[in-house]
Structure formats: C-alpha cells, structure tokens
DRENZA-599878 format. One line per 5 residues: number of its first residue (from 1); their letters; for each residue x, y, z of C-alpha. Coordinates in nm, 2 decimals. Layout:
NUM	a	X,Y,Z; ...
# end
This chain:
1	xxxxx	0.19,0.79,-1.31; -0.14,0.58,-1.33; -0.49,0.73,-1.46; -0.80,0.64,-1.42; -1.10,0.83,-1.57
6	xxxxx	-1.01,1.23,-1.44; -0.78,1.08,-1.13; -0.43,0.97,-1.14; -0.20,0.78,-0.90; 0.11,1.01,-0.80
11	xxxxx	0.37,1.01,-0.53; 0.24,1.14,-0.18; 0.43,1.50,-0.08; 0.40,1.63,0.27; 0.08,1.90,0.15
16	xxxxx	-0.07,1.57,0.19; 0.00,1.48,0.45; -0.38,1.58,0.64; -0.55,1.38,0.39; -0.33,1.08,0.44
21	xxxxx	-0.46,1.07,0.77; -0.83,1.07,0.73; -0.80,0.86,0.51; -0.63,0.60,0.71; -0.88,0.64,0.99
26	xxxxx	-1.15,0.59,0.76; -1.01,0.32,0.64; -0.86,0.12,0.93; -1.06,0.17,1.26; -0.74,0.01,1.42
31	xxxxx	-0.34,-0.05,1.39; -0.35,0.27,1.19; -0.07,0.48,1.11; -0.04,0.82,1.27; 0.03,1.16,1.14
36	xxxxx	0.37,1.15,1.27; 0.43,0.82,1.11; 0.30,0.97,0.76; 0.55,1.27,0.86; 0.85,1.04,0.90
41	xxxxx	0.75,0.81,0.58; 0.71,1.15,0.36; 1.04,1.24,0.49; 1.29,0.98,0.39; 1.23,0.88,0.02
46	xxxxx	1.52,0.70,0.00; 1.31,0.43,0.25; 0.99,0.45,0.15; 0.72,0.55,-0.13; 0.43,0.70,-0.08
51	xxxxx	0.13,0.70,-0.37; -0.21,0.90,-0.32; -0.49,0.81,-0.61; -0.61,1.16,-0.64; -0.91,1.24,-0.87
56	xxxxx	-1.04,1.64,-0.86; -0.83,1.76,-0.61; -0.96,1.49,-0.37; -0.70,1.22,-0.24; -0.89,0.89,-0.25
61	xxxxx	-0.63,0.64,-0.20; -0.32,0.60,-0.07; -0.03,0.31,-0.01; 0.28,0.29,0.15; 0.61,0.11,0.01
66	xxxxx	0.91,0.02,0.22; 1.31,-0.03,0.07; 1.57,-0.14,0.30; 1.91,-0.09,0.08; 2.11,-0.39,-0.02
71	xxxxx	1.75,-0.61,-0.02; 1.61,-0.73,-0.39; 1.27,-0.71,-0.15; 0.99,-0.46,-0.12; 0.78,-0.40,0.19
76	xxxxx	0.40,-0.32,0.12; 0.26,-0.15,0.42; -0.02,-0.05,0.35; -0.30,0.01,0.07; -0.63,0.23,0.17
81	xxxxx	-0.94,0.37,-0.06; -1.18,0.57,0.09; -1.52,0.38,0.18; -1.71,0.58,-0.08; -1.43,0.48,-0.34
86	xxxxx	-1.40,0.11,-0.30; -1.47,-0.16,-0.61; -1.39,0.15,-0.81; -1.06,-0.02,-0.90; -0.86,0.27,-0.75
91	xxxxx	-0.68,-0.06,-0.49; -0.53,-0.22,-0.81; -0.41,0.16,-0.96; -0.17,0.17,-0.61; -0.06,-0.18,-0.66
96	xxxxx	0.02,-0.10,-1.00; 0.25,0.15,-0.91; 0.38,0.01,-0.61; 0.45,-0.29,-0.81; 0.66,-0.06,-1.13
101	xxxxx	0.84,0.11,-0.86; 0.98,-0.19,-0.72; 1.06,-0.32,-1.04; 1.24,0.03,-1.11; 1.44,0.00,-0.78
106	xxxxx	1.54,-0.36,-0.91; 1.32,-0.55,-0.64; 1.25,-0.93,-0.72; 0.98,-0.97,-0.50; 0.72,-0.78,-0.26
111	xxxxx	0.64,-0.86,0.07; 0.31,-0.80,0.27; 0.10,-0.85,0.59; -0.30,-0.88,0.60; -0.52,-0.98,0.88
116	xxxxx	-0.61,-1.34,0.80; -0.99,-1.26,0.90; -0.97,-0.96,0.63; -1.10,-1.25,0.36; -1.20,-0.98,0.10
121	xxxxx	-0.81,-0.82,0.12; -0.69,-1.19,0.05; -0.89,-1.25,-0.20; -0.79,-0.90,-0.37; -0.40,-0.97,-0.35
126	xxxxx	-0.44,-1.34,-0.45; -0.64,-1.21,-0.77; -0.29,-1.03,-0.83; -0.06,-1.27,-0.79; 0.04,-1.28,-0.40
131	xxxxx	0.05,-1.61,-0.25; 0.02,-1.66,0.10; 0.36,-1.80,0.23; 0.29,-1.84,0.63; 0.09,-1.69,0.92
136	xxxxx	0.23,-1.47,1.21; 0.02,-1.52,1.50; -0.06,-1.20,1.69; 0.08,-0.97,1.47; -0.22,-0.77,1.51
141	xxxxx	-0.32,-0.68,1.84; -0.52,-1.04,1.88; -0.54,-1.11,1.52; -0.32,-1.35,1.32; -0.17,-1.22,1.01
146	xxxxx	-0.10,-1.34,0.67; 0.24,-1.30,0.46; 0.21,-1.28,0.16; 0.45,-1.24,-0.13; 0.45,-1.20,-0.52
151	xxxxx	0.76,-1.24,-0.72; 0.83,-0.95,-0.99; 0.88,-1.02,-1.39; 1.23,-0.94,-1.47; 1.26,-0.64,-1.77
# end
C-alpha cells in the first residue's frame, strides 16, 4: 500500500477496530459512525474497504469505501485524519488508495457526499478531481449536502 515518510496506508482489520472509533469522534463531532457500524463495515469485505494511514503503531487516518455488485460505481463514505495529523497529506494517501482500489474492482467513477458548509473538504476533493454534480438538501441532520463525483482513468 501507500507510504508516507515511516507510515503507510493499509487495509483496516477488526484489531482496529477501537482506534477507528476515536478517531471518527475526533474527527466528526456529529453524523459519525459508530463502533457497531465499523464492526459491520470490517465484516463484509466483499461490500466495503476499509484503509487506516498508520505511522508507528498509531492509526492516524482512516476512510471507508462502499461496492454494491453489478455497479461500475464506488461509494466514498468517509475520509478522517486525526486533528494533530491534518495538512500532513495523510487525506490524499486514503484517496489514493481508495481511488486504485476502485480502479482494481473495475469502477468507472466514485461517488461522495460532503456537507456543503464544510468549504475546506470541497476544496480538497475539487483539488482532486471531484466535481460537484448536485446538492441533497437535508442530508445531514439540517445541513445540505454536496455530491460529488470523479470519473476513473481506464488502465
């Protein structure tokens, strides 16, 4: 997988599992995932990916990739860096991969929600291609959200 300085981006596993909680607190104060939804995600690779950025033993990063089987389209839940790990580039490590794994799976495009107030997570996914393709009022609790969508380069 990915590396970065002494860290590297690999696929989540259930020992995890604790740390992919805190981190989502600390990263989302709301419409976080819960440790039984990290628990069901772990538990059916076939559905979903999970990557942790994890640099001396310490998981610093983590996203979330949904497949749905006969769809050419992936889902990206969710991308998190600890608050003492942001701008360190460890964001565009998980998008990387998230990215080559949908490419490996034969996905043409990916897929995405981000609150439309949340200008600095905009900006970072139009930086990378994503284009913003229509709003979905309320998806958060109160807060519009943003689809967005980039379209793979074919191998």
């Amino acid at each position: 997988m990915t590396k970065q300085g002494r860290g590297r981006v690999r696929p989540a596993t259930m020992a995890d599992l604790a740390e992919l909680v805190q981190l989502e607190a600390a990263g989302f104060p709301e419409d976080r995932y819960s440790r039984r939804q990290y628990r069901y995600y772990l538990q059916r690779p076939v559905n979903f990916s999970l990557f942790v950025y994890e640099r001396e033993r310490i998981v610093a990063g983590s996203a979330i990739m949904g497949w749905r089987r006969n769809s050419r389209v992936g889902h990206l839940y969710s991308i998190v860096t600890a608050p003492e790990h942001r701008e360190a580039g460890l964001g565009t490590l998980l998008l990387a991969a998230c990215e080559e794994e949908a490419a490996a799976k034969g996905k043409e495009r990916i897929v995405l929600e981000v609150r439309r107030k949340n200008a600095a997570a905009v900006a970072f996914y139009e930086r990378r291609g994503y284009a913003v393709t229509k709003t979905v009022a309320d998806y958060y609790a109160g807060d519009d959200a943003l689809h967005m969508e980039k379209r793979l380069l074919k191998a």
